[in-house]
C-alpha atoms as one frame of an Amber mdcrd trajectory, in Angstrom:
protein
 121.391  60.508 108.351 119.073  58.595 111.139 117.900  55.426 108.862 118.112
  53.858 105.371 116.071  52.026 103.509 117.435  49.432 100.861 115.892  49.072
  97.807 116.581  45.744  95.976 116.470  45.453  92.351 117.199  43.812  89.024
 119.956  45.626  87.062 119.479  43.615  84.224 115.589  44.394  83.312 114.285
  47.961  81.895 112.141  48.078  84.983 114.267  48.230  87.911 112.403  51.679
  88.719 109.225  49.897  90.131 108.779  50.070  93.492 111.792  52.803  93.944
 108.863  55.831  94.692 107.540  53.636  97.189 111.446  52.769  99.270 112.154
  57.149  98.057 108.982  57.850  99.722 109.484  55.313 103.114 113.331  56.872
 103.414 111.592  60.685 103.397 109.244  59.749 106.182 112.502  58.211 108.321
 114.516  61.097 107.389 117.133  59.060 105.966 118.020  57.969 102.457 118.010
  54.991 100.120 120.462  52.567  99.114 119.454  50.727  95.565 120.817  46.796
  95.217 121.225  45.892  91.744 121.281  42.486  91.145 122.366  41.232  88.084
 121.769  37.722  86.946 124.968  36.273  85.650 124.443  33.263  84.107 126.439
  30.663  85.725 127.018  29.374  82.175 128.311  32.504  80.961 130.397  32.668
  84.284 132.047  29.557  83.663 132.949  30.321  79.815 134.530  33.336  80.734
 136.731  32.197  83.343 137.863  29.138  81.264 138.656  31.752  78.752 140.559
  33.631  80.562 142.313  30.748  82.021 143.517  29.792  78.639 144.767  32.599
  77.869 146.827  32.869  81.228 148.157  29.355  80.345 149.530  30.772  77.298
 151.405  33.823  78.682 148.803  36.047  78.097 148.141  37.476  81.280 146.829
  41.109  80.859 144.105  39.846  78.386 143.297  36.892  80.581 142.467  39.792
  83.200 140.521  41.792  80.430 138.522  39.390  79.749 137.759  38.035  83.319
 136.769  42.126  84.577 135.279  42.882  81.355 131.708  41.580  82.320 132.064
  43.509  86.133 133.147  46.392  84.237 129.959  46.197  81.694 127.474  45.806
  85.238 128.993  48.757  86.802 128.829  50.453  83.707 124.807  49.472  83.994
 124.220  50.240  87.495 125.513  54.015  86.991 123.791  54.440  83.868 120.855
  53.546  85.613 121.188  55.165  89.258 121.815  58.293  87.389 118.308  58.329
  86.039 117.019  57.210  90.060 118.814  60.376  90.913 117.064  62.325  88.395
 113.732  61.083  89.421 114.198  62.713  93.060 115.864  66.180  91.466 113.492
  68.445  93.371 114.682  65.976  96.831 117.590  65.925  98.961 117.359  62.553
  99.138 120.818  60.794  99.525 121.147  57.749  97.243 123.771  55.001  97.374
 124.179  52.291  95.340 125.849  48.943  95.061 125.893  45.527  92.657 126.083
  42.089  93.002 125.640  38.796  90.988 125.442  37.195  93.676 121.550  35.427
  94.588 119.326  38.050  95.819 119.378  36.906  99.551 123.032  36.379 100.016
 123.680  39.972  98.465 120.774  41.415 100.578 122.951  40.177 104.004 125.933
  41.064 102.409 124.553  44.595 102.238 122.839  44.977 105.500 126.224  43.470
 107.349 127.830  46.287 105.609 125.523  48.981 106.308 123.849  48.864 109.899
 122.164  51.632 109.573 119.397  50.492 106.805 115.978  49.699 109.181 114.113
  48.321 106.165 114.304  46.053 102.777 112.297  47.021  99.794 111.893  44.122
  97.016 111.285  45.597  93.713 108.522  44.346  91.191 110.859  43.269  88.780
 112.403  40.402  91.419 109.254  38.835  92.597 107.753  37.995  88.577 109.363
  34.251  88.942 107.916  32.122  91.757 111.493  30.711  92.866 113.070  33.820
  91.951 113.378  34.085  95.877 113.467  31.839  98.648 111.286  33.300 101.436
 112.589  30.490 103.914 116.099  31.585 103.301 115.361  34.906 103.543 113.443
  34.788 106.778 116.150  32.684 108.314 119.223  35.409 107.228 117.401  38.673
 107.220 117.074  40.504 110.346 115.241  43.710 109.100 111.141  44.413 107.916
 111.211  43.369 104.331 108.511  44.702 102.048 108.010  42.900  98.800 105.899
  44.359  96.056 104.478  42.710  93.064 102.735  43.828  90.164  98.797  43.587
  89.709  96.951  40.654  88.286  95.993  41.159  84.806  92.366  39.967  83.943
């Protein structure tokens, strides 16, 4: 494979497809494949109860459901993701487009250079739809400053 492009999404929202036929359709013109970023929004709330669950539970002995319940919620968004690549991957049957995959909870920036450190070989970012509907959903400062790569981001129409 010559190039990849990444394709950054939300894996918590029904319409994490948007923008994937444009990245699908960028990666066939490179020759190369796609790479989908789901990134789920854990609330830091949520975070924090479950780890001071889990530490209570260690405190009383109860170490292998301290673990449950602290891998539970990664095991739920990986759960997600496949569920959801799966259908990507049916979208593209007729293709031998290679797709990879990977998840993060992480902010959308940080897990975009955590990606592109891992994979050198992605030449562009695609930001889905679903990402850009909040105005500080992304920080374009921070993410000129740590991305080195082309990033496309895509919106949805105005409504009248």
């Amino acid at each position: 494979m010559r190039s990849k492009v990444l394709f950054v999404t939300k894996g918590s929202d029904e319409e994490y497809r948007e923008g994937f036929t444009y990245a699908s359709g960028l990666a066939k013109i490179a020759e190369g494949g796609v790479h989908v970023l789901f990134v789920f929004d854990r609330n830091g709330l949520e975070r924090f109860e479950d780890e001071m669950a889990a530490v209570a539970f260690a405190e009383v002995g109860d170490i292998d459901t301290a673990r449950e319940l602290y891998t539970e919620a990664e095991r739920e968004i990986q759960l997600e993701a496949d569920r959801k690549i799966e259908l990507l991957k049916n979208l593209n049957e007729s293709s031998s487009l290679e797709i990879q995959y990977s998840v993060s909870t992480e902010d959308v920036v940080t897990a975009i250079r955590n990606v592109l450190q891992n994979k050198p070989a992605i030449e562009i970012v695609v930001i889905s739809p679903s990402l850009m509907e909040k105005e500080k959903s992304i920080s374009f400062k921070k993410l000129r400053r740590r991305i080195t790569r082309p990033v496309v981001t895509m919106s949805k129409p105005a409504r009248a």
